[in-house]
C-alpha positions as CSV (number, residue, x, y, z in Angstrom):
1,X,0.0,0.0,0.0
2,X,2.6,2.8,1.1
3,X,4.6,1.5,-2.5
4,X,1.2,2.8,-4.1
5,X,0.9,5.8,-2.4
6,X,4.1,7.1,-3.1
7,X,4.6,6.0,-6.6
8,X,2.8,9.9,-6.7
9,X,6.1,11.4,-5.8
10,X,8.0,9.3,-7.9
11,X,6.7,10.4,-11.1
12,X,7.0,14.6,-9.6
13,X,10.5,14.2,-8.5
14,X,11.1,12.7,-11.3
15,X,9.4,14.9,-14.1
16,X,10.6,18.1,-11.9
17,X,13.9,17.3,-12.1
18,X,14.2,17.0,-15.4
19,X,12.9,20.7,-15.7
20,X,15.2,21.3,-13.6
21,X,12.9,22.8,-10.7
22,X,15.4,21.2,-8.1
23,X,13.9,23.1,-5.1
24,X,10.3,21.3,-5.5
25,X,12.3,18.1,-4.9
26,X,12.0,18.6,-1.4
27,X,8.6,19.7,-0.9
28,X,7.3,16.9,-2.4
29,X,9.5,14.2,-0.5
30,X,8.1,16.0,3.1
31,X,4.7,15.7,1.3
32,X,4.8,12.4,0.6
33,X,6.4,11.8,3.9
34,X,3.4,13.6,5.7
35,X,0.8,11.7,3.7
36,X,2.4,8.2,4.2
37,X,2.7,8.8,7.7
38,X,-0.7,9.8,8.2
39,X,-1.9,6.9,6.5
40,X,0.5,4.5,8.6
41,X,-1.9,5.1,11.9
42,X,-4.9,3.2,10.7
43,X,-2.8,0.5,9.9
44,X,-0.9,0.6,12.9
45,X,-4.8,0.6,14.8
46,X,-5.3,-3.1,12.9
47,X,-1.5,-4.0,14.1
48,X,-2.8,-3.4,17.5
49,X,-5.8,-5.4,17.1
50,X,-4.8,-8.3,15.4
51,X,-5.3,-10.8,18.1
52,X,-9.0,-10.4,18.5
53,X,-9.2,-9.6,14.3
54,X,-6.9,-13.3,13.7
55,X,-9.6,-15.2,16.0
56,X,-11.9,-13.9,14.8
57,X,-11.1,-15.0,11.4
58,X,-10.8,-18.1,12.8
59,X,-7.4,-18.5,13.7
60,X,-6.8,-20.5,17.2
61,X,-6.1,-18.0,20.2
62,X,-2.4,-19.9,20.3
63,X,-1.7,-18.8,16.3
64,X,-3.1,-15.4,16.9
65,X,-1.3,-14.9,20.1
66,X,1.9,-15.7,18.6
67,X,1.2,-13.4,15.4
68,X,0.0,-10.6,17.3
69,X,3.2,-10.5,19.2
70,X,5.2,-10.6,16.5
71,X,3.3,-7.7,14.2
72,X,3.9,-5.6,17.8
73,X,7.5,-5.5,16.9
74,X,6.8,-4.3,13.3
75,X,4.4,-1.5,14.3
76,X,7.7,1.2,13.9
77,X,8.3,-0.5,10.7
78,X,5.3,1.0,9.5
79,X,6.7,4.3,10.1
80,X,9.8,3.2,8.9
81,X,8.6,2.4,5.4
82,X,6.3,6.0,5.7
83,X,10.0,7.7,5.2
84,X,12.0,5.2,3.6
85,X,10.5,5.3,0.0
86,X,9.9,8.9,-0.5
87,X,13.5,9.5,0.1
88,X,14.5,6.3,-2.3
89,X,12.1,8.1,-4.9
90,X,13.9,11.5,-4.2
91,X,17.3,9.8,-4.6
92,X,16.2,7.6,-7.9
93,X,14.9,10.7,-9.3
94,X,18.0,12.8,-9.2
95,X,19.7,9.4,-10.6
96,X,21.2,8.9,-7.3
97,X,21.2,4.7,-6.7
98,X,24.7,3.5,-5.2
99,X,24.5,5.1,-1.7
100,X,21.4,3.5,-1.2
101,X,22.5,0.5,-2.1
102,X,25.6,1.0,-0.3
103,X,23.5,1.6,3.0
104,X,21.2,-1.4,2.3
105,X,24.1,-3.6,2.2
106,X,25.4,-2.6,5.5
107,X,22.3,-2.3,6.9
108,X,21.9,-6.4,6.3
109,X,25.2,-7.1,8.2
110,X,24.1,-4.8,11.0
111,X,20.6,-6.6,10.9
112,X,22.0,-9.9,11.1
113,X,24.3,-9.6,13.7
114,X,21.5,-7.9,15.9
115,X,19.0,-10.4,15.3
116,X,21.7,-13.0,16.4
117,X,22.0,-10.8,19.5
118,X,18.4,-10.4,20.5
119,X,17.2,-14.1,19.6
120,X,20.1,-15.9,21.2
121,X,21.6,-13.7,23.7
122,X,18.5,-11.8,25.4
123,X,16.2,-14.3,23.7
124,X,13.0,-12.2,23.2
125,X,11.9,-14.6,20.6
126,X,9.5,-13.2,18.2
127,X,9.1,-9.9,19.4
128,X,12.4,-9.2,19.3
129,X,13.1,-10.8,16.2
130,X,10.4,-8.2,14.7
131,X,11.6,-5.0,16.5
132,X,14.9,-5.8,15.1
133,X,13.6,-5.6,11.8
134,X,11.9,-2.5,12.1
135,X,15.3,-1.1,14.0
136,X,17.0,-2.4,10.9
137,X,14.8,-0.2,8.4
138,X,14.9,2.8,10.6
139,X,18.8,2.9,10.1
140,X,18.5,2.8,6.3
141,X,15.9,5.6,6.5
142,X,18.6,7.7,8.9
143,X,21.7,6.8,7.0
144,X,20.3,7.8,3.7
145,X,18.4,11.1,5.2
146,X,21.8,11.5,6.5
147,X,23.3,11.2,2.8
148,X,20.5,14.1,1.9
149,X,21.4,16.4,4.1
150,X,25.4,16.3,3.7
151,X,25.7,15.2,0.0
152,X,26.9,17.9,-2.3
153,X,24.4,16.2,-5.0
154,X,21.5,16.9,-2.9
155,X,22.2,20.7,-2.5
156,X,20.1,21.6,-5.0
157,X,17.2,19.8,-4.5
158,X,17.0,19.9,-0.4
159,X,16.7,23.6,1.0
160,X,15.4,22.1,4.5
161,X,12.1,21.9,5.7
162,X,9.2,23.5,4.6
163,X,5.8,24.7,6.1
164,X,4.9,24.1,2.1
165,X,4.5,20.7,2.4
166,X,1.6,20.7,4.7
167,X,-0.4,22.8,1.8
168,X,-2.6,20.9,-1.0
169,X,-1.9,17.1,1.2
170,X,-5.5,16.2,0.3
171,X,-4.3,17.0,-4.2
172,X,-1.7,14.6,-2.9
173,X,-3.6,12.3,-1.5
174,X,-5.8,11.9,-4.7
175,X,-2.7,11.4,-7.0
176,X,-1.3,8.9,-4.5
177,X,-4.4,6.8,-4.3
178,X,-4.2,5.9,-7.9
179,X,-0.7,4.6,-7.3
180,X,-1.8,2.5,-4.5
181,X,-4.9,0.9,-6.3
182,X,-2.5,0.2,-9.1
183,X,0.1,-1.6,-7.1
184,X,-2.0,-2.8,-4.6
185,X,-4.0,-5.0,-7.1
186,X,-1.2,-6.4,-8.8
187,X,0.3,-7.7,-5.5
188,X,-3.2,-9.2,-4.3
189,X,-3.4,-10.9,-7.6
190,X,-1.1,-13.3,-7.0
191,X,-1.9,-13.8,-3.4
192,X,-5.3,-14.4,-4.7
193,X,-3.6,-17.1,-6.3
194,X,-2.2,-19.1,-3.3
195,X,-5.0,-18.8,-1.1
196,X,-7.8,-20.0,-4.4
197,X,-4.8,-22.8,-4.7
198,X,-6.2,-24.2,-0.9
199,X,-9.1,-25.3,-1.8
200,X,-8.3,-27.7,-5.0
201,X,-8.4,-31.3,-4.2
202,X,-5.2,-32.1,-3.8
203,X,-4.0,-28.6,-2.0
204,X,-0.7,-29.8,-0.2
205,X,0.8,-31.0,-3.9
206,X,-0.5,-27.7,-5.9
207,X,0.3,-25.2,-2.7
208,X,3.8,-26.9,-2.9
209,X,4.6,-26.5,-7.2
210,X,3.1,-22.9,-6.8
211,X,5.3,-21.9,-3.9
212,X,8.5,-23.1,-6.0
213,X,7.2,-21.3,-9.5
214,X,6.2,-18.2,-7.4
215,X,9.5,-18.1,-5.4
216,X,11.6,-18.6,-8.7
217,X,9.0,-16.1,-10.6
218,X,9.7,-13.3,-7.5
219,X,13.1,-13.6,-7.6
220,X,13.4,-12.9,-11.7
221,X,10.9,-10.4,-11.1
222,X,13.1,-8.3,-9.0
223,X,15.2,-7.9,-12.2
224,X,12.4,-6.2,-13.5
225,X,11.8,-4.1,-10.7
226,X,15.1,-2.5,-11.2
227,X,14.6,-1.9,-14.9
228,X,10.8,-0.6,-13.8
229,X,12.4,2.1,-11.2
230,X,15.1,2.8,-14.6
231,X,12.1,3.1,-17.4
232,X,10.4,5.6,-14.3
233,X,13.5,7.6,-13.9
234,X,14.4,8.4,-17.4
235,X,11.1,8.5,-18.9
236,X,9.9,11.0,-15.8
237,X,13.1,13.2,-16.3
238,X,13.3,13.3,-20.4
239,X,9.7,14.4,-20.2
240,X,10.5,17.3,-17.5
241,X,13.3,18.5,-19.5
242,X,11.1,18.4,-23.0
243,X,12.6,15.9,-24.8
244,X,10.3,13.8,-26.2
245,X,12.5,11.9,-28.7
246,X,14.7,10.6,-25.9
247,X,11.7,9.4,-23.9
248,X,10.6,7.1,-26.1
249,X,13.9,5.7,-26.6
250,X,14.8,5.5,-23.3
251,X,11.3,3.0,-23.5
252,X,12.8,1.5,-26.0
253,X,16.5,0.7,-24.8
254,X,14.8,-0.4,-21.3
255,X,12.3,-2.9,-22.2
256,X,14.6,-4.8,-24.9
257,X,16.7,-5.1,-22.1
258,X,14.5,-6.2,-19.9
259,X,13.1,-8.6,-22.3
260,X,16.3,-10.0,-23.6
261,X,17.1,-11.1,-20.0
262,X,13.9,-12.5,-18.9
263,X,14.2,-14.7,-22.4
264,X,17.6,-16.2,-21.2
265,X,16.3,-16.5,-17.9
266,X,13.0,-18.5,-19.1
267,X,15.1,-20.6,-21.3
268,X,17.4,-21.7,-18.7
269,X,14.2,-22.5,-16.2
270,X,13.1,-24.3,-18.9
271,X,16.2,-26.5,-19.2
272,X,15.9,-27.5,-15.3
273,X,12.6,-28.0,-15.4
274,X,12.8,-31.3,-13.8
275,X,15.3,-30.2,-11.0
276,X,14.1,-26.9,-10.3
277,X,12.0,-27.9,-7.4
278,X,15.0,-29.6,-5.7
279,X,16.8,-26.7,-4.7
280,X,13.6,-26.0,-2.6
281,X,12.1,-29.1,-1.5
282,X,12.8,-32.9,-1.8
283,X,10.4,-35.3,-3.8
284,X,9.2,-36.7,-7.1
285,X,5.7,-35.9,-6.7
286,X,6.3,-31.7,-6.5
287,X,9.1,-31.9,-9.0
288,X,6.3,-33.8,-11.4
289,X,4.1,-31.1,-10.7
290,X,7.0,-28.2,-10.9
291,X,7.4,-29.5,-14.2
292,X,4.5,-29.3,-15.7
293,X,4.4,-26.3,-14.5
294,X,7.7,-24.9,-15.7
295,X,6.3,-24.0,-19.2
296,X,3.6,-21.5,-17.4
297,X,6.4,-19.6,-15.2
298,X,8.9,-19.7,-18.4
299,X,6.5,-17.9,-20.1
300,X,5.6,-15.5,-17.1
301,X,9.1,-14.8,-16.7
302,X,9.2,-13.3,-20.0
303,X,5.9,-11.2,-19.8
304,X,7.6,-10.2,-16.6
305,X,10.7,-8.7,-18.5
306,X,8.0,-6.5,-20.0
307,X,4.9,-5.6,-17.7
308,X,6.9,-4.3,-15.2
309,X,8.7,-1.7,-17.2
310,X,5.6,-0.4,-19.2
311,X,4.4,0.0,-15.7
312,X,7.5,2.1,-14.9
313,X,6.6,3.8,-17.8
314,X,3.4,4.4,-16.9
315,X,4.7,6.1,-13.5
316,X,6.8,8.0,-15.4
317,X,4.2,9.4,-17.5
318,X,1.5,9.9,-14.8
319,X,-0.7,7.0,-16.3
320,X,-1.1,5.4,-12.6
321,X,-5.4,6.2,-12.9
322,X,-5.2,4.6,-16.1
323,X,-3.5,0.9,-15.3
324,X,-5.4,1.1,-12.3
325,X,-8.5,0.8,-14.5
326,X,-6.3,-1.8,-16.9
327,X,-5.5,-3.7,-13.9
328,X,-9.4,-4.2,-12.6
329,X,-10.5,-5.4,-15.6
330,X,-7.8,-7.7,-16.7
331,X,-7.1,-9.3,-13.2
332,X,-10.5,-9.4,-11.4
333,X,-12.6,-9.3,-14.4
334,X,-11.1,-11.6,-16.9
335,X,-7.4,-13.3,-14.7
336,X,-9.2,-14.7,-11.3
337,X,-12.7,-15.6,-12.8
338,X,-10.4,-17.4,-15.8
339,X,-7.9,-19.3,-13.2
340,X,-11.3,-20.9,-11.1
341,X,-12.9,-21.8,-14.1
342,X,-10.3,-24.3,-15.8
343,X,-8.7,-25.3,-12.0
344,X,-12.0,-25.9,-10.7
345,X,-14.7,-27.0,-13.9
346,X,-12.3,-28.1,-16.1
347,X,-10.3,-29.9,-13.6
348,X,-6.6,-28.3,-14.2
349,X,-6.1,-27.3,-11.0
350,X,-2.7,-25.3,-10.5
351,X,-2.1,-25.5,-13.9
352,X,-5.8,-23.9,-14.5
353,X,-5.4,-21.6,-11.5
354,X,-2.1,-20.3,-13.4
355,X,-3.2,-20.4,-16.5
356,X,-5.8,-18.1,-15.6
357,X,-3.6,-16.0,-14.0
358,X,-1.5,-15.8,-17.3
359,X,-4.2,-14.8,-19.3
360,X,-5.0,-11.8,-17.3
361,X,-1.1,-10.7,-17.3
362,X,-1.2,-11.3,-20.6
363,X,-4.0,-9.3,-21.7
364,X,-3.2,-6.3,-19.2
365,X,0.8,-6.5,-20.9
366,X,-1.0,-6.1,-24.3
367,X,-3.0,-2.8,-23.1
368,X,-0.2,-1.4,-21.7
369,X,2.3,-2.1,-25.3
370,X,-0.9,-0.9,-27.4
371,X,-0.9,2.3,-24.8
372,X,2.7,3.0,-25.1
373,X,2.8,2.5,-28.8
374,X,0.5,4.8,-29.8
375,X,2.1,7.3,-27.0
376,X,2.1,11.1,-28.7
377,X,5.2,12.1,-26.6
378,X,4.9,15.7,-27.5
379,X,1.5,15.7,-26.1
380,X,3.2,14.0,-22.6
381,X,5.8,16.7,-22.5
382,X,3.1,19.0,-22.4
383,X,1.0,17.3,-20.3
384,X,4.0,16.8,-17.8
385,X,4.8,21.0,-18.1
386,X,1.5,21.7,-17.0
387,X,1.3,19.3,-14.6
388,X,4.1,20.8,-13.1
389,X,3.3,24.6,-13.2
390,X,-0.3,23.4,-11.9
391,X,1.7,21.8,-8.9
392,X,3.7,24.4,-8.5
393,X,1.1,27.0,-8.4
394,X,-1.2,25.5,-5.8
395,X,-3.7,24.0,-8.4
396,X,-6.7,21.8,-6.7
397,X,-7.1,20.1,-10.2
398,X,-5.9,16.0,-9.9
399,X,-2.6,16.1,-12.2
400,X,-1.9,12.3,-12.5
401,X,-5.4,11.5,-14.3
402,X,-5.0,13.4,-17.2
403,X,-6.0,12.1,-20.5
């Protein structure tokens, strides 16, 4: 959700630094910081509550007592998060990726060795395995607010804080909760797709092959995620400095990429389709069912190398209202309804669940190619010059729904 809501930010920063309005950078990372905050309490409130809301959905009082402690410790994660990716988004947008990294990296070691410390040492079990984890996420968000305010590449576009950033929080709101619906649906989808995958027949099997094809399917996907945060960056920034041209190659250069890896990568699943499910679990029964399933996720990985960076595009652009419509239709209306049918009438089960799934992904990649295709990037330079001056000026008008 807090992804969603600040994908907002991500295409501002990114569009007003490439017209080089550096000082609005800030602004609109302590906006976005506000707004995420803000909308971290209610969810802290269901934190809180999650014992009584777990048994409730019928969850033993043991399970839920256990959980409940454990989303106690993640409670200043919340917060944590609230800060963390407005200041990545700041950071991307200015083309500024290795000190985050940098601080992620160390972050890990530090994370480790304190969760070593606090499980086996003090022993505060799952508690303090969770508080360590939202410790750990606070340290990135200091170290690279840190960076901000003593990094000579940051001069420009932080000038310290502003009482502008409480002004227009409710315009911000409105472009931010077209991000979240967005990315919110795409990331049910396919938990929509483990919990249907309970209720087949044979649910331990088909839980099992899905788990290995979804674990092997989220790690390629975090490829993509990095070309997705490229195609927002240079798409946001070459339409902020007018330059249509070089936004649609920039389109261009990313997604071949993207797609020439996620081709290699499918190919080589495909060659250890048989093993695969070995370097996760033992048995013949879920590396029979793996492999039959290995042809589905080959071909996901490859409309992976390409959904995700049209939807970087799309953030880029300010198209988040518009996939979030794409997204409906093609995953509730046509992917889910699809998936139940062939697992459940026509007997497929996972396979039929997936395939489902597929068809929807498939269908929603096609929009989005057709989309960018037939993208006027004049008309988007414009758009994002207006949008910008509008922002600038105080406008009440929504600037990410444009048509």
């Amino acid at each position: 959700m807090k992804l969603g809501m600040g994908s907002a930010v991500e295409t501002l920063c990114g569009q007003a630094y490439g017209a080089h309005k550096y000082e609005t950078l800030g602004i609109y990372l302590q906006r976005s910081t506000i707004l995420l905050m803000l909308s971290g309490i209610p969810i802290m409130v269901a934190y809180l509550f999650s014992k009584p809301i777990l048994i409730l959905l019928g969850e033993s009082e043991k399970v839920a007592s256990a959980a409940a402690l454990f989303v106690y410790g993640l409670i200043p994660q919340i917060f944590a998060y609230a800060a963390n990716f407005p200041i990545q988004k700041f950071l991307q947008a200015q083309s500024i990726v290795n000190p985050s990294a940098y601080i992620a990296a160390a972050a890990l070691v530090l994370h480790l060795f304190l969760t070593w410390i606090v499980l086996y040492v003090f022993e505060w079990g799952l508690f303090g395995g969770a508080l360590v984890l939202s410790i750990s996420w606070w340290i990135v968000v200091i170290a690279q607010f840190v960076y901000i305010l003593w990094s000579d590449k940051c001069k420009k576009t932080w000038n310290g804080f502003s009482s502008q950033a409480f002004s227009g929080l409710w315009d911000f709101f409105k472009l931010s909760a077209a991000s979240s619906v967005m990315l919110c649906l795409e990331t049910w989808y396919f938990q929509i797709l483990v919990l249907v995958a309970g209720l087949l027949p044979n649910p331990e099997v088909a839980l099992d092959s899905l788990a290995v094809c979804n674990t092997i399917l989220g790690w390629v996907f975090m490829i993509s995620v990095g070309f997705n945060a490229a195609a927002s960056v240079r798409v946001s920034n070459e339409l902020g400095a007018g330059h249509p041209k070089s936004a649609s190659f920039s389109v261009l250069v990313v997604t071949l990429s993207s797609f020439a890896i996620s081709v290699v990568i499918a190919i080589i699943v495909m060659m250890l389709r048989d093993v695969m499910s070995y370097a996760f679990t033992g048995g013949e029964t879920i590396a029979k069912a793996s492999s039959e399933l290995a042809p589905l996720l080959a071909a996901s990985i490859i409309l992976n190398g390409i959904q995700p960076v049209l939807s970087g595009v799309a953030v880029g652009c300010g198209w988040q209202g518009f996939v979030a419509y794409v997204n409906v239709g093609c995953y509730y209306v046509v992917g889910i309804p699809l998936g139940i049918l062939l697992g459940f009438k026509f007997k497929l089960e996972a396979k039929g669940l997936w395939l489902g799934m597929f068809g929807g992904t498939a269908m929603q990649t096609l929009i989005l190619v057709w989309a960018t295709f037939r993208t006027n990037w004049d008309k988007e330079v414009e758009k994002a010059k207006n949008r910008l001056v509008k922002w600038q000026d105080g406008s009440k008008k929504p600037l990410l729904n444009e048509s």
